[in-house]
N, C-alpha and C positions, 0 to 999 in steps of 0.2 A: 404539543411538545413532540419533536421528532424522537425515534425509536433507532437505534445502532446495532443492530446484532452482527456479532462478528464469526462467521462458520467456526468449526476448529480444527478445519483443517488450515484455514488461516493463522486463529490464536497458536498451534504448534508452530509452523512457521515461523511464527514470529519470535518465540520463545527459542529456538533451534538457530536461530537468524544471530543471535549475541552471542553463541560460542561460534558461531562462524565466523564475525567479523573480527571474530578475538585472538580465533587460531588463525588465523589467514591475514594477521598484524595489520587489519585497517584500523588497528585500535590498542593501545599499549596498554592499556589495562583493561580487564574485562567491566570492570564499573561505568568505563564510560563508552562501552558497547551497549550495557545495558540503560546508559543513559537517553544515548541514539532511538535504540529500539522504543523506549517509552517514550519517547517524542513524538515518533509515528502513528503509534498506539494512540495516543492523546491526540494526534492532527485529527485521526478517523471519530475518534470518539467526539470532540467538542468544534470541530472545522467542517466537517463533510456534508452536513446539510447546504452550509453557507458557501463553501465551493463551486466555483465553474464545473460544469459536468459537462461530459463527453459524451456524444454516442458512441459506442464500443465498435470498431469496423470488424466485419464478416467472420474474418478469420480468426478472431478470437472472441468474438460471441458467446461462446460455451461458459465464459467467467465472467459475465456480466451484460445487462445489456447498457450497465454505463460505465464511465471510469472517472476519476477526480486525479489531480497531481494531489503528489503530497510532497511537500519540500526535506529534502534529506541534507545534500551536502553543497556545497558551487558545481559538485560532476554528477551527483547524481540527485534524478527525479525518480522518487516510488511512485507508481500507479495502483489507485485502489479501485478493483472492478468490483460491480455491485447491481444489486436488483432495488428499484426503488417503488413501491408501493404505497401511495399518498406520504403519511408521515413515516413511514417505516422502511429504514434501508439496511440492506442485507450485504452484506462487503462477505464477497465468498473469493475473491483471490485478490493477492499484493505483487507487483513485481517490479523490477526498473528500470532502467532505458541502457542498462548493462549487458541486459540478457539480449539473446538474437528475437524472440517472438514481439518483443516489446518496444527495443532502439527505435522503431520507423515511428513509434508515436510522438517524438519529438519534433517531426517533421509538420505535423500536424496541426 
């Protein structure tokens, strides 16, 4: 059985992630920000072993040396970088193809 540990500087994240989508009206009510956000949560937790994986290219190495998509919206893809050790995967950073460090993995 695979093993999911999620850092917490992620788990904060992610928790920080539903009032932002909430104050910054990608979401009219906060309930279903926080619904968004435990979707994610749930893809990493019960999807990401079974996930296509990525090698993590150079320049962002330092957060994983893989990445998974994870399905967010039709605009946007979350990437979950991660350390994988036989059954045990470490998801130590989330981001999404919004950001400048991350957009070029769409390309990919």
């Amino acid at each position: 059985m695979e093993e999911i540990i999620i850092v917490d500087s992620v788990r904060i994240y992610m928790a920080d992630l539903v009032t932002i989508l909430f104050k910054k009206a990608y979401f009219s009510y906060e309930e279903n920000a926080l619904r968004y956000v435990n979707s994610l949560v749930d893809q990493i937790i019960t999807e990401l072993p079974y996930k296509r994986h990525h090698t993590t290219p150079t320049r962002l190495i330092k957060h994983g040396q893989y990445y998974a998509k994870l399905n967010g919206s039709k605009r946007t893809v979350w990437y979950a970088f991660f350390e994988k050790k036989e059954n045990r995967y470490i998801v130590k950073h989330i981001t999404n193809n919004h950001t400048a460090k991350a957009a070029f993995l769409n390309g990919l």
